[in-house]
Structure formats: structure tokens, C-alpha cells
C-alpha angles and dihedrals in degrees: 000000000000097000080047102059096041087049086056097040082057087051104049091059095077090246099099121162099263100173108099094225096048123105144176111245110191123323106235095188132007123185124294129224111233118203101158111038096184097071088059098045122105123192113195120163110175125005121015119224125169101241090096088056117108114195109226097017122100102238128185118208128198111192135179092014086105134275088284106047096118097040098122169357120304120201103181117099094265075187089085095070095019112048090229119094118191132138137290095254086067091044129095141173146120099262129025105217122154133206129347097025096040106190125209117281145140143241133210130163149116102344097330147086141191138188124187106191112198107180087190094062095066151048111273117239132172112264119210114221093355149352139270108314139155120226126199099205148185114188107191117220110249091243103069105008116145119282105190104173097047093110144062095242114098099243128167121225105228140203130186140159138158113255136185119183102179098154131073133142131142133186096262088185098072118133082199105069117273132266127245140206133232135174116186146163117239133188117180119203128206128205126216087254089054099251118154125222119171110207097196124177115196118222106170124033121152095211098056149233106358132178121272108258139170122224140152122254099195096261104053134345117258145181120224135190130153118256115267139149103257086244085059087042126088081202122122090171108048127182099210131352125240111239118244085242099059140090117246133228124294142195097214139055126266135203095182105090110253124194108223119199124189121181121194110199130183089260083057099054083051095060090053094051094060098044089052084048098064087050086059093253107136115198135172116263109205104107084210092074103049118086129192107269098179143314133208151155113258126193119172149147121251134187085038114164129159084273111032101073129183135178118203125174118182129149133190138194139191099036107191125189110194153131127254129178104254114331108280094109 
């Protein structure tokens, strides 16, 4: 019944799986209805440590915004900036300052969560690895976390989710440089040795198209590329592949919902290995061996000063965490 009903829910989208040879493996994660949002949020400013982190719980995290960013009630229509419009009781912040200010706030409830970051509304401090950013986020318990590439077949791993970015707006006036916006989706993948690797596939950066790289964020290393189709991609090498059924990355906002699907195949891993290889990180190859740490959408500001100031609002809904054979579904 359960595989049923998220089948349908994939169907009724609009997005079914029309080639005649594509099927839906196992559904690792489906969406999960949120009543009481303030048992998911997570409020860090300064160093991020795991304790916060709940295997098996959505949980949305707002870091580096100040220690009171989620305080209280906020009664203006967070929607505006957002694209998700819900009541006050599912909406949280320091300030409640509407239009045209627009202060800083987030938004949890049902399937579905929102994050307005307003750069002005709070006290600037150095960020290591990145800027103020929200994360809507699943961490698996090692037990039974996926494990998409233990079998023979050649299965996908595959991530989706609903997304809307309707706000941006930066100081373009700073002698300091000037900050930037960014909305992804991010899995992050563990070996049996421990080992961290985040997969993240950019959908919305102001400044454009940019090259596939790999870096380390501080926490794990990663490799990053926006999300294209491989016939809109200069890369030989890619980390994931776009699904035929999926909107592409873009450069500027967008109010109209988008769907946004991401598959991560063995070739793919490969391609990782090797990438993390050439940056003298060895890590074992077999696909067997690597399980499904997290996964999570991740919008944030980045190139932030005191005097380099952003404000991004973006929300998503559905989140789905699943296999699929190849990656023509």
C-alpha cells in the first residue's frame, strides 16, 4: 500500500515514468507530515557540532542567522519571499518585519518547508566554509540506511523534491565584494570505513553555469556541479545525471513551482572516485560498500561580509529519496 500511494503520488505530478523499460526500484523516504515544527527545527550559530542531528526525523537547521533566529511567531505572510504561505503558528524568526523589509524567518508544516535569509536583520560573523544558509534535512540511522548499489542490478540512486526561489536581492554597492545566492540539493554518502562524501547539485546560483569541482567544506569533502542535462554540460566526468523529467539550473529566481531530479549511478560514483583521487583522497570503490548518510535541501549566502549583505527566500515540498533502473524515470 505504501509503495502504492507514493507511486501515485509520482504519477500525479505529471512526471510518470513513460519509457517502457524504467522502473521504480524501493522508496527509501517519502515525505513526512509535520504538525508540530518545533520539534524539527534546529537553531546553530557558530560551530557546528552533531549532537543536534536525529536519525530517521526531517529536520530543518538555520545556522549563522544568531542564537535567536527562531524565537518566535511570525505573523507576516513569509509566502511573499518564500513561495510557501502557511500560518503564523508554522512560522518562526527574531523580528517580525514585513515588506518591504522582510526580515529573516522560517517555515515548517504538512510536506512542506520554507526559509527567508535576510543578511541585514542580524549581526555579521565570519563564517568558516560558507555563509548563512537553511537546510531541510533526513540523516539515516546507520543501521538501515540505503544502500542503492548492493546489488547486481544497475539502479540509480534518486533524489527529487518541488521547489519555488522567488527572492533575491544583494547590496550591489559594496566596496567588499558582494554577496551571492545559491539553492542545491545535496546527498551525502558513508562508506563502511566512515568516511563522508557530499554529492550536491546546484539549481540556483546568481552568478551562472560554473565547472564541476571538488572541495572541502570543513565538515566533508564534496563535489559540486549545477544540474544539467550531460548534452547542456562541457563535463566528460559527471557526478550525477539530471532526469529527463527535471528542470535544469538556472541563474535567476523563480516563483512558478519546478520539480527538480537528480540520479546517482555506479558510472557516476566512479567518476567521483576518481575526482576525490586526484585530490589524494583515497576511497574504497566497491558501491556495495557505500550507504546513504543524508540528504537534504540546502539554500544559503555566500560571499557575506559586514558589509556585503543578501536576502534569498526559497521553499520546497515532497522530498522523495528512491531507486530507479538507469536514469530514464
Amino acid at each position: 500500500m505504501f509503495f502504492r500511494s507514493a507511486l501515485a503520488s509520482l504519477l500525479v505530478s505529471g512526471l510518470a515514468i513513460n519509457h517502457a523499460h524504467a522502473q521504480i526500484g524501493q522508496i527509501y523516504t517519502s515525505p513526512q507530515f509535520i504538525s508540530s515544527p518545533e520539534d524539527h527545527i534546529v537553531v546553530q550559530n557558530g560551530l557546528i557540532t552533531v549532537d543536534p542531528y536525529e536519525a530517521n526525523k526531517p529536520q530543518l537547521f538555520i545556522r549563522h542567522l544568531g542564537p535567536n533566529a527562531a524565537e518566535q511567531n511570525i505573523s507576516y505572510d513569509v509566502g511573499y519571499y518564500t513561495g510557501f504561505h502557511t500560518d503564523a503558528e508554522n512560522q518562526f524568526g527574531e523580528f517580525d518585519l514585513a515588506p518591504p523589509t522582510g526580515s529573516s524567518a522560517i517555515q515548517l508544516h504538512g510536506y512542506q518547508a520554507g526559509c527567508m535569509i535576510n543578511t541585514w536583520q542580524f549581526d555579521w560573523q565570519a563564517v568558516n566554509g560558507g555563509g548563512p544558509h537553511c537546510a531541510y534535512q533526513y540523516l539515516y540511522d546507520i543501521e538501515d540506511a540505503p544502500r542503492p548499489w548492493s546489488n547486481e542490478a544497475d539502479w540509480s540512486l534518486t533524489f527529487q523534491f518541488f521547489h519555488r526561489l522567488p527572492q533575491f536581492y544583494r547590496d550591489t554597492n559594496s566596496p567588499k565584494g558582494k554577496a551571492i545566492g545559491q539553492s542545491s540539493m545535496v546527498v551525502y554518502l558513508q562508506n563502511d570505513s566512515g568516511q563522508i562524501i557530499g554529492v550536491l547539485a546546484n539549481l540556483y546560483d546568481m552568478r551562472g553555469v560554473y565547472p564541476a569541482f571538488s572541495a572541502h567544506d570543513g565538515y566533508s569533502a564534496f563535489v559540486s556541479a549545477p544540474l544539467l542535462a550531460a548534452e547542456e554540460s562541457d563535463e566528460q566526468c559527471r557526478f550525477f545525471e539530471k532526469s529527463i523529467y527535471s528542470d535544469s539550473f538556472d541563474n535567476k529566481t523563480f516563483s512558478k513551482e519546478q520539480f527538480f531530479r537528480l540520479h546517482i549511478t555506479k558510472d557516476n560514483l566512479n567518476c567521483i572516485f576518481d575526482t576525490m583521487e586526484q585530490k589524494e583522497l583515497d576511497l574504497p570503490r566497491d558501491p556495495e560498500g557505500w550507504r546513504v548518510h543524508s540528504w537534504l535541501w540546502l539554500m544559503e549566502i555566500g560571499g557575506y561580509s559586514d558589509e556585503a549583505n543578501a536576502s534569498l527566500g526559497g521553499s520546497i515540498r515532497d522530498p522523495y529519496l528512491l531507486t530507479c533502473t538507469g536514469t530514464d524515470c
